[in-house]
N, C-alpha and C positions, 0 to 999 in steps of 0.2 A: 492493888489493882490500879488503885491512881497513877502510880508511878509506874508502870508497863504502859499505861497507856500514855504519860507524857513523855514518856523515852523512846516510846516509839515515833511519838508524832517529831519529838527531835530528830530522828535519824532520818524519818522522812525529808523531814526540811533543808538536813544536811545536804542529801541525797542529789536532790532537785535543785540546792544551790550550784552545787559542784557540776551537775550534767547541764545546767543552763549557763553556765561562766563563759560558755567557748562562745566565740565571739564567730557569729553566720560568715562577716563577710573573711574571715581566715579561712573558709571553705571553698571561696568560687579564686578561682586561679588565675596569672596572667593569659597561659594557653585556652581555658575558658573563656573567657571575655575574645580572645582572638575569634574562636570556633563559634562562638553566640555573632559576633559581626560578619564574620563569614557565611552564616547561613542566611545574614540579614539580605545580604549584596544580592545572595542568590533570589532570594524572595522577590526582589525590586525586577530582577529580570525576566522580564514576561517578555512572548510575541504580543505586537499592534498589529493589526489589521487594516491597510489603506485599500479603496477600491479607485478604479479610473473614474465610477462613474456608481450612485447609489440607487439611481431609480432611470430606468428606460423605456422610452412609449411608443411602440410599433406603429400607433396612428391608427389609422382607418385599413383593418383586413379582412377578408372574406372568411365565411362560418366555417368554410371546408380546405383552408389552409391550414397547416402547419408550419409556425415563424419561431424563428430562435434566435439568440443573440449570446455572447461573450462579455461577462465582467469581468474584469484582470484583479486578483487581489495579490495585495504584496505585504510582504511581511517585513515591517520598519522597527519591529522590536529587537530585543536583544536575544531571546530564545526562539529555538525553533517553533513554528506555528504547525499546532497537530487539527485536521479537520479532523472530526468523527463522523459527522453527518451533514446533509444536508435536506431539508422537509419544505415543504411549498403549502400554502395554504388550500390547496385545490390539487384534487390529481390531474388534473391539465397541464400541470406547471409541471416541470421533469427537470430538478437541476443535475449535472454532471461534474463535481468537483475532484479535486487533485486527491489521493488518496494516500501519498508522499509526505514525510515531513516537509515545509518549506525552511529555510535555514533562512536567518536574518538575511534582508535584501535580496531574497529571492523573491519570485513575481509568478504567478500560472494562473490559465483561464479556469472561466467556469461556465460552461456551459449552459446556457435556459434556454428548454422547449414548449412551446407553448399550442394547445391545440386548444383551437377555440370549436369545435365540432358540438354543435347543442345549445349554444352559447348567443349574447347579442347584445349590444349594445355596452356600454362603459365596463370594462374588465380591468378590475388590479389585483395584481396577486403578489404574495410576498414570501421570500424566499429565508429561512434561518437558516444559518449553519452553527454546529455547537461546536466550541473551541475551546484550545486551552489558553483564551485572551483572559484577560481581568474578566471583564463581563460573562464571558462563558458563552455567548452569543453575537451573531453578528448577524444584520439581515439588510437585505435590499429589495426592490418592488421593482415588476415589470406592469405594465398597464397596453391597452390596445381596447381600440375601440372596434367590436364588430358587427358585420353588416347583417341585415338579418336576413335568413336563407330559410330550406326546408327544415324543419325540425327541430327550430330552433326555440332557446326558452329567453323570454326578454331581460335583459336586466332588471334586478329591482330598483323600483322608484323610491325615493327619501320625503318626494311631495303627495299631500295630499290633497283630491280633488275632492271639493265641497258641492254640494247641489245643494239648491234652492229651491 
């Protein structure tokens, strides 16, 4: 019984010597290492995202205007830049963006509508678009201060008043 069990534990050992010998890197190939750098290259190639302008302040508007404006983004990367979406922190804010791949060094507006209707005093609102940048996001702020009218609700205050 002894000897079945250490003849077998030999042939084990043979076994595992013989299928462990091959040597890993006789496995990965010059064409390998070429196709492993090739996907590297690819990787590093993303769309950037430049704007003309990251935040813009209509100033002083009435409650019952609607004001809009145009941020230009360009795409300074190396892959095409895909929006998916664009979201506003507030439904007042209504951005319109390109809905087109943009190709490296292309450029297209985006459109922001801003209804300040209900509204008063200091308004910022921020705009993200999801992308296929590194970040996955990119965002800009529009801001306007407005005037207060019928029906409108104040902006909130950050100070607090003490009484004595």
């Amino acid at each position: 019984m002894l000897r079945k069990t250490l003849s077998l534990v030999a042939v084990s050992m043979l076994l595992a010597t013989i299928s462990c010998n091959d040597a890993g890197s006789a496995k990965i190939t010059e064409e390998d290492m070429k196709m492993i750098e090739a996907e590297k290259e690819l990787a590093n190639k993303l769309p950037k995202v430049e704007f003309d302008k990251v935040e813009y302040d209509f100033g002083m508007i009435e409650a019952n205007a609607k004001v809009e404006t145009e941020f230009i983004v360009k795409n300074v990367g190396e892959a095409d830049l895909l929006i998916s979406s664009a979201t506003a922190t507030c439904g007042c804010t209504v951005p319109d963006y390109p809905k087109q791949p943009l190709k490296p060094g292309e450029s297209a507006p985006i459109k922001v509508t801003f209804d300040p209707a209900g509204k008063s005093g200091m308004q910022s609102k921020t705009v993200t678009l999801t992308t296929n940048t590194e970040n996955g996001k990119e965002t800009f702020v529009i801001k306007a201060n407005v005037k207060a009218g019928e029906g409108t609700t104040p902006a909130k205050s950050r100070t607090k008043t003490i009484i004595n």
